[in-house]
VOGU-3710 file (C-alpha; in Angstrom, 3 decimals, decimal comma):
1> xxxxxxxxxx> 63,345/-49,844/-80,116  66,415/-51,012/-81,572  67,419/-47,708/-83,328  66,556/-45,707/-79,862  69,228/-47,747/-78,067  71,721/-47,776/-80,723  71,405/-43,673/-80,338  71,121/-43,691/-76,678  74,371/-45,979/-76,946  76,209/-43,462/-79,109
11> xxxxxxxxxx> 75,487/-40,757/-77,665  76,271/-42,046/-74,303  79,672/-42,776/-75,955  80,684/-39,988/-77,319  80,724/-37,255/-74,160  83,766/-40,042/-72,860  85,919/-39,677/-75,984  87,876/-37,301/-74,436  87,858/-38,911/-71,262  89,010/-41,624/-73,150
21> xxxxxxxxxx> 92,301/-40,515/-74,333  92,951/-38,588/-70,796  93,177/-42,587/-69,747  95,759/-43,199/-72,763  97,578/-40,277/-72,058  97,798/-40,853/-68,129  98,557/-44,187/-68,634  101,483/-43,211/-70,772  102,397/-40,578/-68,835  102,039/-43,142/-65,350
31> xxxxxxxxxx> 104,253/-45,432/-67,118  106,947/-42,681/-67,461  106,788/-41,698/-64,145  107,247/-45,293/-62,567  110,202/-45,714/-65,023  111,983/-43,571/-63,134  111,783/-45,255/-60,192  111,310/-48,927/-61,040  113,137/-51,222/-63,534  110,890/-53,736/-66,031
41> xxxxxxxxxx> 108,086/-54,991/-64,593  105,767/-53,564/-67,662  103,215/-56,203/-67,191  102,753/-56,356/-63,102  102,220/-52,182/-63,599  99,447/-52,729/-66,387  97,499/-55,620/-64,183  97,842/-52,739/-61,748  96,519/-49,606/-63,041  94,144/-52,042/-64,913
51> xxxxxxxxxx> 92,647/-53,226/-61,610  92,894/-49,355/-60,420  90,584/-47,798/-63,278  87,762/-50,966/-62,865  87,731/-49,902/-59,206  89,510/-53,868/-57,620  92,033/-54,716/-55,594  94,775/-56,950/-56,027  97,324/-59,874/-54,479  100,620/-58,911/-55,261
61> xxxxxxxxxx> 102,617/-62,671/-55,160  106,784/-62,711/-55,346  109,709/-63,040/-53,323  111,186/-60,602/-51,041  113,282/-58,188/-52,838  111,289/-57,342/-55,732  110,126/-53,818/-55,553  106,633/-54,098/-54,624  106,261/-51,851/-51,518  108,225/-49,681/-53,259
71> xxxxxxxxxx> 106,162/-49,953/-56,561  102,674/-49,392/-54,799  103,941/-46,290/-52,697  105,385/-45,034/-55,727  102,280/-45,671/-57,976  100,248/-43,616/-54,854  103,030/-40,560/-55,286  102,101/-40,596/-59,090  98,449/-39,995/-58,615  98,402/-38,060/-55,571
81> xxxxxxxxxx> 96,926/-40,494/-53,441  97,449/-40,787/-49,637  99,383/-44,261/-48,874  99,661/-46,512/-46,013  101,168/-49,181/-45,269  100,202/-51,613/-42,997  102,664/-54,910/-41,942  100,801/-57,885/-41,011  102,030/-59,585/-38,390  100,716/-62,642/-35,937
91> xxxxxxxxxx> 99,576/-60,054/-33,251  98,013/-57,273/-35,337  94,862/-56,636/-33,703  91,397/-54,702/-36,286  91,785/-52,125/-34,136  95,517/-51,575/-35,578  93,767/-51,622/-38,848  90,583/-49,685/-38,464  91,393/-47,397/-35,737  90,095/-47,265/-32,317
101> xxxxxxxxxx> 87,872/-44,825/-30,189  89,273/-43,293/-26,911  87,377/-41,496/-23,947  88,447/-37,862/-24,340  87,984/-34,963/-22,027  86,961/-31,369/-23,119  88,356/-29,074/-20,571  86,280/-26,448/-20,274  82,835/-28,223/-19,224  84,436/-31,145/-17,687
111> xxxxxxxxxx> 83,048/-33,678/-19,596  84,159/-37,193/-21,196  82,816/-38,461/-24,351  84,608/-41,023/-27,181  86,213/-39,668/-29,647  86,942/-42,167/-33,004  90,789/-42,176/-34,059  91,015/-43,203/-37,530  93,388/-46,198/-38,566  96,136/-46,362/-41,325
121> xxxxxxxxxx> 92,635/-47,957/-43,317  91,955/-44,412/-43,755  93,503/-43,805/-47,276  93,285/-44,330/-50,740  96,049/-46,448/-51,422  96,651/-49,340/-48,907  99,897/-51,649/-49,426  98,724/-54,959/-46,452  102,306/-56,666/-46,894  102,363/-59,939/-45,793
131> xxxxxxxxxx> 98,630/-60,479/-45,594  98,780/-64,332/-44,911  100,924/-63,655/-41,764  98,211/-62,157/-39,291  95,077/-64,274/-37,984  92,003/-64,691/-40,094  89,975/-62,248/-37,721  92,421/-59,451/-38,294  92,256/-60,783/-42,120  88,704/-60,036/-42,341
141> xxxxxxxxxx> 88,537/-56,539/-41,002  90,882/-55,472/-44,131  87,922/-56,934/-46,316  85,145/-56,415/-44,612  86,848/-52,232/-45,997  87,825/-53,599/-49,213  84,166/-55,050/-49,831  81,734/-52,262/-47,971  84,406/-49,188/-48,417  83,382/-48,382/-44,990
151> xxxxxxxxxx> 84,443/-49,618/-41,087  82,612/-50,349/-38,069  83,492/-49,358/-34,783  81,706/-49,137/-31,523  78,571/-49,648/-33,648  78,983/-46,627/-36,038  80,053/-46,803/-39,775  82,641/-44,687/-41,063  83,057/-44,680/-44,994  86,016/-44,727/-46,997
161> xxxxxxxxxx> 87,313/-41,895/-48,881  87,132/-42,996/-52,404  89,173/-44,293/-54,483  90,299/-46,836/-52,300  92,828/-49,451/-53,887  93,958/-52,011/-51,244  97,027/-54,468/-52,565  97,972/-57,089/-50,226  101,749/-59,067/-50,615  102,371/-62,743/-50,089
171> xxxxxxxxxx> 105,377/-64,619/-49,713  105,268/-67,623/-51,999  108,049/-69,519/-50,021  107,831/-69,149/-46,671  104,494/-70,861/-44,949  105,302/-71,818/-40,985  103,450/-69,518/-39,672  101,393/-68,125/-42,106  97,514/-67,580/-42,172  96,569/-68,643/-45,783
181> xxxxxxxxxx> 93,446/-66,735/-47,075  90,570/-69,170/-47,594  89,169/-69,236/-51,428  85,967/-66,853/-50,494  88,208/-64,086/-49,465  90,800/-64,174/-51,986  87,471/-63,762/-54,193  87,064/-60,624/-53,024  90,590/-59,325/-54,967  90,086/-58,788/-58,264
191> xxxxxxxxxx> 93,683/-59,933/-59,571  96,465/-61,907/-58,216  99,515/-60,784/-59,809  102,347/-62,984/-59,822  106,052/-60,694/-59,603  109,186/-62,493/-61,174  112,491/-62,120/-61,147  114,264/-59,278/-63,466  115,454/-59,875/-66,671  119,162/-59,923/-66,656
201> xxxxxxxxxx> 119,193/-56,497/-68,606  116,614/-55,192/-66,066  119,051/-56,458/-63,034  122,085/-54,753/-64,551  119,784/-51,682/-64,602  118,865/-52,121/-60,801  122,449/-52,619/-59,528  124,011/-49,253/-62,090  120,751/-47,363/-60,469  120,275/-48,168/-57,091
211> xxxxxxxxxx> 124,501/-47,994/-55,910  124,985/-44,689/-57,700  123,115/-41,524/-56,859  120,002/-41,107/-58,538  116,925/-39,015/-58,710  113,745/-40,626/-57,871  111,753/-37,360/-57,680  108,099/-38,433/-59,349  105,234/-35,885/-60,613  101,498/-36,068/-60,286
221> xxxxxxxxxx> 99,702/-37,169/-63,066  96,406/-37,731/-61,676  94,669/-37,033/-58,729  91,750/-38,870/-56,521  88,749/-36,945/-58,343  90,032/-37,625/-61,895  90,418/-41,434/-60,830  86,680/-41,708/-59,547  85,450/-40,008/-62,931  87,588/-42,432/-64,905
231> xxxxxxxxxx> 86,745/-45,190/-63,389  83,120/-44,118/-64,347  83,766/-43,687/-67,482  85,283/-47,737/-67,662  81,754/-48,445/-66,651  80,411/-46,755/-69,713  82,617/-49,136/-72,321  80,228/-50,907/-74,269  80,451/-54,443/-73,842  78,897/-56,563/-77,184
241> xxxxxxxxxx> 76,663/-59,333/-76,739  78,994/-61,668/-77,832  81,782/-60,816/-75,836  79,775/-61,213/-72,598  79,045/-64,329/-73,953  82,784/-65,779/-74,435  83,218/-64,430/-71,047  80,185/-66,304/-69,353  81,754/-69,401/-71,710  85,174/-69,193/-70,419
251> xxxxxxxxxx> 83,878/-69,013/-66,762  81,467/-71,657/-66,502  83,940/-74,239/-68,395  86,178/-73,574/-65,545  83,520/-75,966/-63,256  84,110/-79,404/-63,234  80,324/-80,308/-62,978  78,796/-78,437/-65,703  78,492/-80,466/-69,253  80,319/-78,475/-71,442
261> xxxxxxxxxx> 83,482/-78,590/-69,515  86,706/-79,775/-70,651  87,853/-83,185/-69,938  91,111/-82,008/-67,956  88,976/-79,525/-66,281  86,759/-82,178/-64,982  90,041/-84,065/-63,967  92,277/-81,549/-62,910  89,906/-78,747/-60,933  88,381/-79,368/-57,463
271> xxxxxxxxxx> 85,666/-75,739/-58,079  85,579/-73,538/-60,449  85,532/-69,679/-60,862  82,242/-67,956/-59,342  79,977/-65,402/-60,829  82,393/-62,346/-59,359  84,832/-63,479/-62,074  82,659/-62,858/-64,820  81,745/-59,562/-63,541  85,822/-58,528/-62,856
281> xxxxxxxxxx> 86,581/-60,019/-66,604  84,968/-57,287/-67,970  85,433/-54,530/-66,495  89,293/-55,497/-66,718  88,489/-55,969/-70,380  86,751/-52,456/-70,774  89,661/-50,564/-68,707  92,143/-52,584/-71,011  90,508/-51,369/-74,239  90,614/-47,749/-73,197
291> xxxxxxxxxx> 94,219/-48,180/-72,113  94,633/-49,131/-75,756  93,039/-46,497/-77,172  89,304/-48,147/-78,131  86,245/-47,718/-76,893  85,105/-51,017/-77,073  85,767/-54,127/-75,095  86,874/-57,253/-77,525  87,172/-60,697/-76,614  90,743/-60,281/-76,829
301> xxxxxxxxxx> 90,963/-57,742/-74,086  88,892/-60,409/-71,779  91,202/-62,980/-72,539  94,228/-60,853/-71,858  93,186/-60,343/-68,325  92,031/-64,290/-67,624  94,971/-65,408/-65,696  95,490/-62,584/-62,880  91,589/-62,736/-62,284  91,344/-66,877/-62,372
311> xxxxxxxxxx> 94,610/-67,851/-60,977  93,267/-67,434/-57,750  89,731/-68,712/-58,167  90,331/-71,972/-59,208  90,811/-74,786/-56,729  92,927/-77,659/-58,517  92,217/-81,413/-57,049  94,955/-83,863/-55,905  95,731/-85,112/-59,647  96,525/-81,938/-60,647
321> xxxxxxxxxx> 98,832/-81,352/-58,098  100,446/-84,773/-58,348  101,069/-83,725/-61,618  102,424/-80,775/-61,321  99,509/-78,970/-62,687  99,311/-75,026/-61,737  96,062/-72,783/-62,470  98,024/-71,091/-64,954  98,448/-73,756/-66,692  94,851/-75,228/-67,143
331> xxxxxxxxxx> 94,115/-71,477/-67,925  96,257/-71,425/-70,939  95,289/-74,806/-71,861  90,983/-73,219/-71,165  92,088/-70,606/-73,425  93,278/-72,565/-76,174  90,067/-74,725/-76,281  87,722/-71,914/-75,856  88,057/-70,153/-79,040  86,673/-66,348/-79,487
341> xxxxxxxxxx> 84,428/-65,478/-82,183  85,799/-62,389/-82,838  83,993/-61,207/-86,168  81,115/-61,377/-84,213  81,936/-57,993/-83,152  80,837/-56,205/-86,774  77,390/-58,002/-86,753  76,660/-56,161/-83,557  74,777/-52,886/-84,422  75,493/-51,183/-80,877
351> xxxxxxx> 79,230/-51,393/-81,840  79,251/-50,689/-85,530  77,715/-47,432/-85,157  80,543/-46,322/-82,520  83,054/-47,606/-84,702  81,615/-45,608/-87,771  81,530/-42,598/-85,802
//
């Protein structure tokens, strides 16, 4: 039985080797393409077409200023994806989001019937800036399309042209007036990526660029049915025993009331991470490894992607606050007393045989 699944393992494999360095050489070729437009960043455009591949959405977190509209719209023009962008403001109504029907006449019998207009929902590449600033009603008919890539109106569903990448903005600074999203529904994003401030090399480079003339023409690398089939082909990764394992490790030792859980977890953390994050680990794992190149997930590529799916997911208690404690912190600090077993990886026969071949 073994043997069988070993081959049906290879062999499922190998078809997606070639898929598998279309991913490397998009990504690299994605990567040149936003260079042209935007300055640094590197790491906020890998969470990104990270979360893109494994099929999630994101939070996009940072001060005004900082290139992420532009970013996101730019990121849509490089794999010829149809963008919209919605602002969120204190009276934006779901019907501004999902579209609306109207009673529409056809002239030549006469007759009335409702006819559905499609809202800017309708594409594959949604930028929700300012999320936190419209009520939690509006909030929920973004995710209600986010989780069943589909919207209700009038009592009839209308799906979601895949892919379908929503990233939503939020002001770190500015709260009067805001609508925070409560824990369950910031679940629902697979990362929240923080955006800093440039470098001072990378600000020199936006102030030459951006007060000069310069050409921000981008080209197509990929387009919507090449996404869908590579984001299939993420699915396929293999993902070792082991690894799943330091994944389900990590997560659980994020809860205060389980028994292996770290003494400043049990201190500093209110909840812990739910099941989702297990799931969104890995699949950010497996679309990391092929962005490197491997075919494999390791324990490495899990941990790389901990803090943009966790940040959000933990609730710290009062004494971490009073302390100054932030979820990136206790992350790190999980990290360093989780430790990977790594060599695990050659005792596992489903991977050795991929790696010999």
């Amino acid at each position: 039985m073994n043997k069988q699944m070993n081959a049906d393992l290879v062999g499922a494999v190998e078809p997606d080797l070639r898929a598998a360095e279309q991913i490397k050489e998009a990504y690299g070729r994605i990567r040149g393409q936003l260079g042209r437009v935007i300055v640094g960043q590197e790491e906020v455009i890998d969470q990104l077409l990270i979360a893109l591949f494994s099929g999630g959405h994101c939070i996009l977190e940072g001060v005004p200023g900082l290139a992420k509209t532009l970013m996101v719209s730019t990121l849509a023009r490089c794999l010829s994806l149809s963008f919209s962008r919605i602002q969120f403001t204190p009276d934006l109504m779901p019907s501004d989001i999902t579209g609306t029907e109207v009673i529409q006449e056809d002239r030549a019998s006469g007759t009335r019937a409702f006819k559905f207009l499609q809202g800017p929902i309708f594409a594959n590449v949604i930028l929700a800036d300012e999320i936190n600033r419209t009520p939690p009603k509006t909030q929920a008919a973004l995710l209600e399309a986010m989780q069943e890539r589909q919207v209700t109106v009038g009592g009839e569903r209308h799906p979601l042209s895949p892919p379908f990448f929503v990233l939503a903005t939020q002001n770190p600074i500015e709260h009067e007036g805001t609508y925070p999203l409560p824990e369950a529904q910031q679940d629902r994003f697979m990362f929240k990526v923080y955006v800093g401030y440039p470098s001072y090399e990378e600000e020199y480079a936006i102030a030459e660029r951006t007060t000069a003339e310069f050409d921000t023409v981008v080209s197509s690398v990929l387009g919507a049915e090449d996404i869908i089939r590579l984001q299939q082909v993420v699915r396929r990764v293999p993902a070792a025993p082991h690894v799943i394992n330091h994944t389900l490790e990590l997560i659980r030792r994020t809860r205060p009331r389980q028994k292996d859980a770290p003494d400043f977890v049990r201190q500093m953390v209110q909840w812990g991470a739910g099941p989702r994050a297990v799931q969104f680990l890995i699949l950010g794992g497996k679309a990391r490894a092929l962005l490197k190149g491997r075919l494999y997930v390791s324990t490495e590529d899990v941990r790389a992607v901990a803090q943009p799916v966790l940040r959000h997911r933990i609730v710290t208690s009062y004494s971490a606050e009073a302390e100054g404690y932030t979820t990136d912190r206790l992350i790190e600090q999980l990290l360093e007393a989780t430790s990977p077993r790594e060599s695990a990886l050659a005792e596992d026969g489903r991977i050795s045989k991929v790696l010999a071949g």
